[in-house]
C-alpha positions in Angstrom: 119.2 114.0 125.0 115.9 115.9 125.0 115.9 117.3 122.0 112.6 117.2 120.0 111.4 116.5 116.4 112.3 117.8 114.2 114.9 119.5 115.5 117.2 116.7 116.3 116.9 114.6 113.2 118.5 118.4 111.6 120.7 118.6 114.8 122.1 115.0 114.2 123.0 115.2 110.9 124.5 118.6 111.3 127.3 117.2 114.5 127.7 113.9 112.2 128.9 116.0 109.4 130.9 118.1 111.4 132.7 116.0 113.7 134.6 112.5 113.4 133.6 111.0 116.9 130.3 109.2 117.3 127.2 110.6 117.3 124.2 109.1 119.2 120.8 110.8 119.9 119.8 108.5 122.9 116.0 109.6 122.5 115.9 108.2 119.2 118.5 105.1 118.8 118.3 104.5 122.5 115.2 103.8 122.3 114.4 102.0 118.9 117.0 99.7 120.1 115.6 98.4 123.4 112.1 98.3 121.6 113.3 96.4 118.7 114.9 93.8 121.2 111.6 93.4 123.1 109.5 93.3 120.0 112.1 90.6 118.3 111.3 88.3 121.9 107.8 89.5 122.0 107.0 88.1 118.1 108.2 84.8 119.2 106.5 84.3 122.1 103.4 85.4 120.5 104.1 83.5 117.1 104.7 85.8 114.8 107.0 87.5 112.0 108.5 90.7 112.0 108.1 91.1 108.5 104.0 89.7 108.6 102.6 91.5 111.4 100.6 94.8 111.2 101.9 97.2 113.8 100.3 100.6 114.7 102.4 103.3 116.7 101.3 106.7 118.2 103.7 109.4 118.9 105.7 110.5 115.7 108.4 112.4 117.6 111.9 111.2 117.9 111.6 107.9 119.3 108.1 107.4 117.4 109.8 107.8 113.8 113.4 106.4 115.2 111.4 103.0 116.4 109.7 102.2 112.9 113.1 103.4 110.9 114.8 100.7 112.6 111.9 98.3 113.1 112.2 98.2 109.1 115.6 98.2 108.8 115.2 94.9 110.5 112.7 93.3 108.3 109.4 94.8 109.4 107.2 95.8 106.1 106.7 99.5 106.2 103.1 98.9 104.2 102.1 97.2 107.1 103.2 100.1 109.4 101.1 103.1 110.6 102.2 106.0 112.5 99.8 108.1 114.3 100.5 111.4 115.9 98.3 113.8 118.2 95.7 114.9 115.1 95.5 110.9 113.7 96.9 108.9 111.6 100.0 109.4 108.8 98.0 109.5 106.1 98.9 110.9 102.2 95.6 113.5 102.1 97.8 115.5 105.1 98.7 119.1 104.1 100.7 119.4 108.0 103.2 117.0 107.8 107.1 117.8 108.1 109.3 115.8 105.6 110.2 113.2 108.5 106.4 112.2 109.0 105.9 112.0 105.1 108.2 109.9 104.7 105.3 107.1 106.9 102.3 108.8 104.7 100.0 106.3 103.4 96.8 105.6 101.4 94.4 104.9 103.5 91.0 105.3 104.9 92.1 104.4 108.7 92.0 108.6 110.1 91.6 107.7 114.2 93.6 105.7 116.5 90.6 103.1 116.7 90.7 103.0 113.1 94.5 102.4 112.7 94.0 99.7 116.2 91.7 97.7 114.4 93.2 94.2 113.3 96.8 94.8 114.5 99.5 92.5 115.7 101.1 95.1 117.6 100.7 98.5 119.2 103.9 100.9 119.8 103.0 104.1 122.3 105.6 107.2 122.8 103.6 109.3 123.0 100.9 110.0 126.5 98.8 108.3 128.9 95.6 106.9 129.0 95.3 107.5 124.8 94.5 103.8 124.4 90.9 102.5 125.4 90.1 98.5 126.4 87.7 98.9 123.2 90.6 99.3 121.4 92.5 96.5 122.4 89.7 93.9 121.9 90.1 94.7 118.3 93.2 93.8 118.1 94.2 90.5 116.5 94.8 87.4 118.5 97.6 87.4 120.6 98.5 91.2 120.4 101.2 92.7 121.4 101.5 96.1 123.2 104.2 98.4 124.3 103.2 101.4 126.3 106.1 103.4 126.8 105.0 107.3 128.0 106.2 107.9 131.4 105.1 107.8 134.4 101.1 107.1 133.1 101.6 104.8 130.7 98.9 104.7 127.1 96.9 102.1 128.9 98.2 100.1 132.2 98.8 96.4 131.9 95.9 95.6 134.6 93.1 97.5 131.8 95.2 95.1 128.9 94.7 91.5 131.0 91.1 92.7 132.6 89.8 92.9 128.4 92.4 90.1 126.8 93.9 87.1 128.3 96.1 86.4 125.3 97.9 90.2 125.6 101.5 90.2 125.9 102.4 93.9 127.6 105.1 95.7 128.1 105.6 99.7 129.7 108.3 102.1 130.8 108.2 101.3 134.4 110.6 99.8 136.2 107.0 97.8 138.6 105.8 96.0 136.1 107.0 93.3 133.9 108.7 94.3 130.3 110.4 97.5 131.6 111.4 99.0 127.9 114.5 101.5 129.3 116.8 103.1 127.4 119.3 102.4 129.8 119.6 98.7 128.5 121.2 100.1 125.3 123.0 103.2 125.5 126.0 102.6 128.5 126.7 99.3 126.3 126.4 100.5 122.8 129.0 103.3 124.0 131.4 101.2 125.4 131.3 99.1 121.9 131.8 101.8 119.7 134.5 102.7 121.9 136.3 99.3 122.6 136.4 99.2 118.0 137.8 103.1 118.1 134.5 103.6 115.7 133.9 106.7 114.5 130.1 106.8 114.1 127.4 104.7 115.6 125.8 102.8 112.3 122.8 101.2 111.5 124.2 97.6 111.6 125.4 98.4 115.1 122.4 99.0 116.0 120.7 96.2 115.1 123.5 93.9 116.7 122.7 95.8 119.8 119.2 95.3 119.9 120.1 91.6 118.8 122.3 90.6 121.7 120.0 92.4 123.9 117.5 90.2 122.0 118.9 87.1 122.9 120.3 87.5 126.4 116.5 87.4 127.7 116.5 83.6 126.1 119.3 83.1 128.5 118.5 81.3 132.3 118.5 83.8 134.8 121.8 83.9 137.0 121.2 84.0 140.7 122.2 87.1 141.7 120.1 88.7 139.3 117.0 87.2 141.1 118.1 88.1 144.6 118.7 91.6 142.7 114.7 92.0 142.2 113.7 89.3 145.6 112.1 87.0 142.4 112.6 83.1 142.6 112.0 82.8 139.5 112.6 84.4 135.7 111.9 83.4 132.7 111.9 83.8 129.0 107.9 84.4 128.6 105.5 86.5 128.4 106.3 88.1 131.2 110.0 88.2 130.4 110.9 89.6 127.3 113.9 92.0 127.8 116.6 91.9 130.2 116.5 93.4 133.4 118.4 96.7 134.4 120.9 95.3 136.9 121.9 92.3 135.0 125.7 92.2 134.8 125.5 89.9 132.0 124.8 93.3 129.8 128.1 94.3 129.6 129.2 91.1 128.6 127.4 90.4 125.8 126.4 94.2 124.0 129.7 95.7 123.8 131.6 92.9 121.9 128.4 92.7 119.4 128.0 96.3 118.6 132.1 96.3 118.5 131.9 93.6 115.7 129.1 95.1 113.4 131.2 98.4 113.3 132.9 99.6 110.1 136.3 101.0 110.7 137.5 103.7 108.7 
């Protein structure tokens, strides 16, 4: 936990070679997880394909490079992916880039945020607040999609996102407005998974069948107690519900046995 880019991608892979018990980085997985569960509901309330849409994210730290590493490994198209850190976008023509950011280099003219924002389906933020303007969202495509994840402030608030597009679907970090993206949706269950299989590393396909039950238990009706829970009558699956809620029971229920089943024991 906490550990920065670079440092914990080499920090990683150093405990996974040395040690047979799982190995989880929760600032990277944690978090491509829970965003690659919201983006899967987001797409389809919004209409649109994982592997089709053109998706921009700023903040190529851990969770940055973590989220579009999984986000592919899903079925996004990487061409149609483009990572933007605090001096622009990834581009090839960079002489500054460590080997994790290369690795999202592309040819390309885009060299700004509101280059890169221009045309996209959806927008990914780890990174600061206040970094993404209402100009920038009006050139998005129709029916955009935006998750604004630095904490507390987020990149731009949801109120600046409706005031400039009524066809927005927004989520943040924060637990008062709708969409909370929280690592704690993933990580508590993911462990007791890997656990309840005796697994000896967390895999890629684990992953994925984490952020897939997470996925799909927002498609679920809301219990009762869940509502009294946040004092809502009513939740759900929308655009203003795309991702479980924290205190859902039902989480327990439903990750664990699916991460348990994708694992590979030795």
């Amino acid at each position: 936990e906490d550990i920065a880019a670079p440092h914990c991608f080499e920090i990683e892979a150093a405990l996974k070679a040395r040690l047979d018990i799982p190995v989880f980085h929760d600032d990277q997985h944690g978090t491509a997880i829970v965003v690659g569960a919201g983006l899967l509901n987001a797409l389809e309330v919004q209409g649109k394909k994982l592997d089709e849409i053109k998706l921009v994210c700023l903040g190529a730290g851990a969770a940055g490079l973590s989220c579009m590493r999984l986000l592919i490994a899903m079925g996004g198209n990487k061409a149609n992916m483009t990572l933007v850190d605090s001096k622009g976008v990834i581009h090839s023509g960079r002489t500054d880039l460590n080997a994790h950011k290369q690795e999202f280099a592309k040819e390309t003219d885009q060299r700004s945020l509101a280059d890169a924002m221009q045309n996209a389906d959806v927008f990914i933020g780890v990174s600061g607040p206040n970094l993404v303007s209402q100009d920038m969202v009006k050139s998005m495509a129709a029916k955009p999609i935006l998750f604004a994840m630095a904490n507390p402030d987020p990149e731009i608030t949801p109120a600046q996102v409706h005031a400039c597009r009524d066809d927005a679907l927004m989520a943040t970090g924060r637990s008062d407005y709708p969409n909370q993206v929280n690592n704690v949706l993933g990580f508590p269950y993911i462990f007791k998974g890997t656990f309840d299989a005796r697994a000896k590393a967390i895999t890629q396909p684990m992953m994925i069948a984490a952020a897939q039950a997470l996925a799909a238990l927002a498609r679920e009706p809301v219990p009762a107690e869940v509502l009294a829970a946040y004092k809502l009558d009513k939740l759900e699956f929308g655009r203003d519900y795309i991702i479980p809620k924290p205190f859902d029971h039902r989480l327990i229920e439903v990750i664990p046995p699916a991460v348990a089943a994708a694992a590979v024991i030795p």
